[in-house]
C-alpha positions in Angstrom: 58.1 83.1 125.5 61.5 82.0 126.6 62.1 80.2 123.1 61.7 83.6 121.3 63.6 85.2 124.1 66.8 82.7 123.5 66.1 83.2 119.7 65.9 87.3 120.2 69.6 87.0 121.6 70.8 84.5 119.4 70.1 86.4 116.1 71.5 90.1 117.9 74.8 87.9 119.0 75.3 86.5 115.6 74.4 90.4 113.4 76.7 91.7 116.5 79.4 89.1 115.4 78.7 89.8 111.9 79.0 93.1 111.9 82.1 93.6 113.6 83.7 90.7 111.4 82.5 92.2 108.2 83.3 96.2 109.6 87.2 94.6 110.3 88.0 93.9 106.6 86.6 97.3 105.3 88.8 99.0 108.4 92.5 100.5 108.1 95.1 98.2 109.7 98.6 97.7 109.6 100.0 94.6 109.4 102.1 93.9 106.5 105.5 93.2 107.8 107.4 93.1 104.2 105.7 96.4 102.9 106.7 98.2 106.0 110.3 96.7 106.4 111.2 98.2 102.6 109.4 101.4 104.1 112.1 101.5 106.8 114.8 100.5 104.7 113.5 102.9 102.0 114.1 106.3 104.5 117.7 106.7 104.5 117.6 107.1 100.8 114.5 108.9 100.4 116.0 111.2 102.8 119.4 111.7 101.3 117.4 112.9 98.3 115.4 115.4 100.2 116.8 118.2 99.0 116.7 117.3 95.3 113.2 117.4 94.9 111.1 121.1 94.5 107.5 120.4 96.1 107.1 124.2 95.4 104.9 125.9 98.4 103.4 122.3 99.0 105.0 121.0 102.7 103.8 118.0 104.3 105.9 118.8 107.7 104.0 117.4 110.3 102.4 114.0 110.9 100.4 111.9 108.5 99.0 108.8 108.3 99.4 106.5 105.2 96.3 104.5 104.1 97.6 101.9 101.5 94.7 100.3 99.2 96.0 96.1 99.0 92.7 94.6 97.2 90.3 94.7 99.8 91.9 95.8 102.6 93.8 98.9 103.6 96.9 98.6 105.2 98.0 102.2 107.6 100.9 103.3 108.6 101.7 106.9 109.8 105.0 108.9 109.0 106.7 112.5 110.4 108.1 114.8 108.3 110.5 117.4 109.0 110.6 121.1 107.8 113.1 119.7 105.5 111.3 117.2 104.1 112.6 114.4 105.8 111.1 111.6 107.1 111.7 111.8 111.1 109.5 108.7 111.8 107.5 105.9 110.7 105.0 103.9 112.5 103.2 100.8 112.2 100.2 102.0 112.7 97.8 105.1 112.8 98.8 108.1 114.6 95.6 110.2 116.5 97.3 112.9 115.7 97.7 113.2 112.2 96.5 116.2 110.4 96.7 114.7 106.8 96.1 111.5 105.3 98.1 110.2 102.8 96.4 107.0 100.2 97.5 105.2 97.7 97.8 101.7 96.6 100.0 98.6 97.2 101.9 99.0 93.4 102.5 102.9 93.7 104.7 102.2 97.3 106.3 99.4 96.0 107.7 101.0 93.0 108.4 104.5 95.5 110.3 101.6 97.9 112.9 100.5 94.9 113.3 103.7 93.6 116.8 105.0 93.2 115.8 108.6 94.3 112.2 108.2 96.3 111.9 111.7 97.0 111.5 112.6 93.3 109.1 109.1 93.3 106.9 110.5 96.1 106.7 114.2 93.9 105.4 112.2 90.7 102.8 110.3 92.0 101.7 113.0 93.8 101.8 114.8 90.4 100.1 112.0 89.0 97.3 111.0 91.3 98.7 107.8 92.2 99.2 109.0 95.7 96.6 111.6 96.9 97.2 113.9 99.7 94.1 115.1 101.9 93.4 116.6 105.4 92.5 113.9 108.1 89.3 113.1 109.1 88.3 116.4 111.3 91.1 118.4 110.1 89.1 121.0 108.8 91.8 123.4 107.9 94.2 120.5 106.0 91.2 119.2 104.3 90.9 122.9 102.7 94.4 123.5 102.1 94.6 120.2 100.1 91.4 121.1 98.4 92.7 124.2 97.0 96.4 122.4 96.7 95.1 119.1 94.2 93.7 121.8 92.4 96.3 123.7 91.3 98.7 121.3 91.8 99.6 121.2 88.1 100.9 124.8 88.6 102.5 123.9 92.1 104.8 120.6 91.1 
């Protein structure tokens, strides 16, 4: 009885252990120090540009967090935007307070970070697909808006 005992706790430990290894490579993290460095370096410019770039009614004022597809993980990052389209704040990490979700992939924010005008980078992938805009997880009134927004984003941008 106590062999099967010491063998019931073993195999939950080691599924336990599995599970949260194997749940921690599928989960959104920050964490890559060169990405977000050209991010921060990347602002200044993106914001001097600002005003250049017609996102029509689309506005993404507020707070959103950035979920960047890198093979098999996802890196996340969160970012504030002003009413002016500038970015106000960026952030290691993910903000609980984020009404929209921002994802892409590693490429697409690499070629927005060398861009000479990445406000007018940002508005064509979001024209293109390459970086989709949603309402967070919860958000039930920015998951809507985007809804109707992707879908008639071809008129909007």
């Amino acid at each position: 009885m106590r062999r099967t005992r010491t063998l019931t706790v073993l195999v939950v430990a080691v599924v336990a252990v599995g599970a949260v290894t194997g749940g921690a490579v599928a989960q959104p993290s920050g964490g890559d120090a060169d990405l977000y460095e050209a991010l921060e370096e990347m602002v200044p410019t993106y914001n001097e540009h600002a005003d250049s770039v017609d996102l029509g009614p689309v506005s993404i004022a507020g707070t959103s967090n950035i979920y960047i597809e890198d093979g098999d993980s996802v890196i996340t990052y969160s970012m504030t935007i002003d009413d002016r389209n500038r970015i106000t704040d960026l952030s290691e990490s993910a903000d609980d307070d984020a009404v929209r979700k921002i994802t892409t992939d590693r490429k697409t924010i690499e070629r927005l970070t060398a861009a000479d005008n990445p406000a007018r980078a940002f508005r064509d992938a979001v024209a293109n697909d390459d970086i989709v805009i949603t309402g967070e997880d919860g958000q039930t009134v920015e998951q809507i808006k985007w809804a109707v927004i992707n879908a008639f984003k071809g008129f909007l941008l």
